[in-house]
N, C-alpha and C positions, 0 to 999 in steps of 0.2 A: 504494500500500500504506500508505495514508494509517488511524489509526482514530483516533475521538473517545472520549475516557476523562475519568470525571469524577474530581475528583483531590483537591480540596481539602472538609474535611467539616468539617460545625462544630456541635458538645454544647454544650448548655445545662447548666451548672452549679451556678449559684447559685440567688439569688431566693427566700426563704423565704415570701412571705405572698399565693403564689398556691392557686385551690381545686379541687374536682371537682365545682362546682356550676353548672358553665358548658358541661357534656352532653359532657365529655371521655371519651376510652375506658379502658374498665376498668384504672385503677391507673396514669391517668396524670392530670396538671393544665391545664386553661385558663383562658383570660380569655372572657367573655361578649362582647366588642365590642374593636373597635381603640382607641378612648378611654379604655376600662378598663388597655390594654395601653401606654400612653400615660402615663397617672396615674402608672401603679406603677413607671413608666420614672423618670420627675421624681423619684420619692419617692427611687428609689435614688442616683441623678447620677451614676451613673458606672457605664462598661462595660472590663473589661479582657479581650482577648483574646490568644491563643497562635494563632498561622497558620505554616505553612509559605510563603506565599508570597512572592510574591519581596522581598528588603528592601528595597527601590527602590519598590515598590510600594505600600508601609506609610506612609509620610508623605499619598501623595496622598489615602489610601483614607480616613486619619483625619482630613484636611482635609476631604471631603467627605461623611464623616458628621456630623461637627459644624454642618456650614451648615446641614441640612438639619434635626438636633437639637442644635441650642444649648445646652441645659439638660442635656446628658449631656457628664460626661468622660471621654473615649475613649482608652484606651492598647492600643497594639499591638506585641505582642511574636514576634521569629520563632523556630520552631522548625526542626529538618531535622534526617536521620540519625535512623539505628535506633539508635544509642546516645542519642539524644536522648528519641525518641517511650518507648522503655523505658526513663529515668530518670523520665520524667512521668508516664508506666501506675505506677509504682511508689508513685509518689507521691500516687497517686490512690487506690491501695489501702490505703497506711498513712493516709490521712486527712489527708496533709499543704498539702496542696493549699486553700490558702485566697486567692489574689492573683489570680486569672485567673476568670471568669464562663463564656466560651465557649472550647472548645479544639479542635485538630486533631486528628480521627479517626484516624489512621494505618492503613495497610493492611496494614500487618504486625498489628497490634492492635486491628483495629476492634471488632471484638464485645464485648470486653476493654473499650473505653472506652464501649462506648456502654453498657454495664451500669453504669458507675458514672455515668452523666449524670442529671441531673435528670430525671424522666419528664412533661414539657411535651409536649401532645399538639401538635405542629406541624403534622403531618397534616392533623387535623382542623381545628386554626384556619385552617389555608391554605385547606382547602375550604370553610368557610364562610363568609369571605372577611374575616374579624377578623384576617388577615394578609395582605401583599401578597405574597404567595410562590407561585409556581406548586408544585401539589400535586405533581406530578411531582418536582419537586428533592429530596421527601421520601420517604427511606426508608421503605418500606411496612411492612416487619417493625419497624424500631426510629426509632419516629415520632417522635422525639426527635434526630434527624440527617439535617442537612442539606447535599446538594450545593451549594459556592455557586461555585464555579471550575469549569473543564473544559478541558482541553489536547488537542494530539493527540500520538501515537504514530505516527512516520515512520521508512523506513530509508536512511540516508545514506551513499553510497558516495566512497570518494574517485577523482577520475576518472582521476588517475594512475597507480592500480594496478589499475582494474578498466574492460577495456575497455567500448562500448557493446554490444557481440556478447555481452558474457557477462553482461549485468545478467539475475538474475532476472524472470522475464516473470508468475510465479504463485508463492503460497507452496510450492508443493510443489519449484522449484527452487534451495531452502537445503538441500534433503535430497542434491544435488547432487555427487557425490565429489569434484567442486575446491571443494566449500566445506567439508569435511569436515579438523578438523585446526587448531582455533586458527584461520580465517579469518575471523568473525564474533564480533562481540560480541553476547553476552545476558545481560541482567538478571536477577540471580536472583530478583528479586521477579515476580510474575506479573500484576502489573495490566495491562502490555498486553495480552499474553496472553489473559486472563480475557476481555478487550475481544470477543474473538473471536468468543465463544460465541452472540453475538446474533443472529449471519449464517451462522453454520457450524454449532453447533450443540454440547454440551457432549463427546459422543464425538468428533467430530472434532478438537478442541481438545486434549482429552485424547492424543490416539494423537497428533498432530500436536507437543507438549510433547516426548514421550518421545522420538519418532526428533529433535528439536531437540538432546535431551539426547546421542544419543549421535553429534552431527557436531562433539565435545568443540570446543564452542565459547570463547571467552574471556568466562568470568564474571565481571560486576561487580556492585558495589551503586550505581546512578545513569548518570548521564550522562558522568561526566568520567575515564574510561579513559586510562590513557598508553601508550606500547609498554611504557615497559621491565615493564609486567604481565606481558606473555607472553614478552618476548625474543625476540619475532619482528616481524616486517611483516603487516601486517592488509590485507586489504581493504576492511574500512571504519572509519571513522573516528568518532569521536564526534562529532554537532552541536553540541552544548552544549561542547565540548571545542574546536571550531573556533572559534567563537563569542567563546569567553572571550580566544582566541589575538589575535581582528579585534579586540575592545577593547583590546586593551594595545595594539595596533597604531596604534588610532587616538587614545592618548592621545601617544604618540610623534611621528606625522603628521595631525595630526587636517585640514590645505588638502588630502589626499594621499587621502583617506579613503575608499572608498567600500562599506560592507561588502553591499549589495544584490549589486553587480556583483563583488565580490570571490568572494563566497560563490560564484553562479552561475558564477564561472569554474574554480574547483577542486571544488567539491563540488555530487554531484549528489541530488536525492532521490526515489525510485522511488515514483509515485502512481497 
């Protein structure tokens, strides 16, 4: 019960002295050639981005854009949380927003950001191959956003409270009256969810959300749930939640360590 969901999205911002003379679609801008897009890289020297990914990930990623463009300086800054993504949509709206070139789409806001993005036809330069980007990672309605990360969506049970007999065998057994009642956690955000729709179909998903809604599951925002949310015992646990647990663990024992085999001995995950 594994799904792939793309996660991370990224608007063009800035960039004043590009044109619509390079056969971009109605009301948006290109460059005629990757050299052209190159030039006006150097003119500017410098890229500042907003990501949600991971902060551990943010030194390598600007290491390795600079090898590859020297001539650009590359700041990355992270974002996360909905109190975050809407202090930046706000900021976006009052026009205050002058420090960052590209930013995170957010799912709670996307429509919302991607109206205030620079209208850079990405689309179309990916297909005409004045960008290296598979035309696919670009949003077809707002060509102006781009997927550039993708994760999965898994359900992790803890094997100590839930035995092998009772794991879930199909989505239809969450609807299940021993999982009914605060045993389950769910995301109030819907991007996994939404995942759904590709294979099941958007009525299925839909009707499938609702009876989800009423087995009063334990709501969260993210990954990182604790009991005392519910003041009960779960049957499953957070990954992301386990995870953070194994690193404090292995900064303690790090000869002792083994979070592969640790993981796979208490938590399991239904694929």
């Amino acid at each position: 019960m594994k799904k792939l969901l793309l996660t991370t999205l990224v608007l063009f911002l800035g960039c004043s002295f590009w044109d619509t003379a390079a056969g971009a679609a109605e009301g948006y801008l290109a460059a005629g050639s990757r050299d052209e897009v190159v030039a006006k890289a150097k003119k500017e020297g410098k890229l500042r981005v907003i990501s949600s990914l991971d902060r551990r990930t943010l030194k390598p990623t600007m290491e390795s854009f600079s090898k590859k463009y020297p001539f650009i300086d590359i700041r990355m800054q992270e974002i996360g949380g909905t109190d975050g993504y809407q202090r930046f949509l706000l900021e976006l709206k009052a026009g205050t927003v002058k420090d960052f070139d590209t930013s995170e789409a957010s799912s709670e806001f996307y429509i919302e950001n991607a109206a205030h993005a620079m209208k850079f036809d990405i689309l179309g330069m990916a297909q005409k191959g004045v960008l290296r980007i598979n035309p696919k990672m670009v949003d077809p309605d707002y060509r102006n956003v781009v997927s550039v990360a993708s994760t999965i969506c898994s359900i992790a049970y803890n094997k100590t409270r839930l035995s092998q007999a009772a794991l879930p065998a199909k989505w239809e057994d969450f609807l299940k009256p021993e999982f009914k009642g605060r045993r389950f956690i769910a995301d109030v955000r819907p991007q996994c969810m939404a995942s759904l729709m590709a294979g099941m179909g958007e009525e299925w998903v839909l009707k499938y959300a609702r009876q989800i809604k009423e087995q009063d599951p334990v709501w969260v925002r993210g990954n990182q749930p604790r009991d005392e949310r519910s003041g009960q015992r779960r049957a499953a646990d957070s990954p992301d939640d386990f995870l953070s647990k194994l690193r404090r663990s292995r900064q303690k024992r790090p000869d002792q360590f083994s979070p592969v085999q640790d993981y796979r001995a208490r938590t399991g995950i239904l694929a």
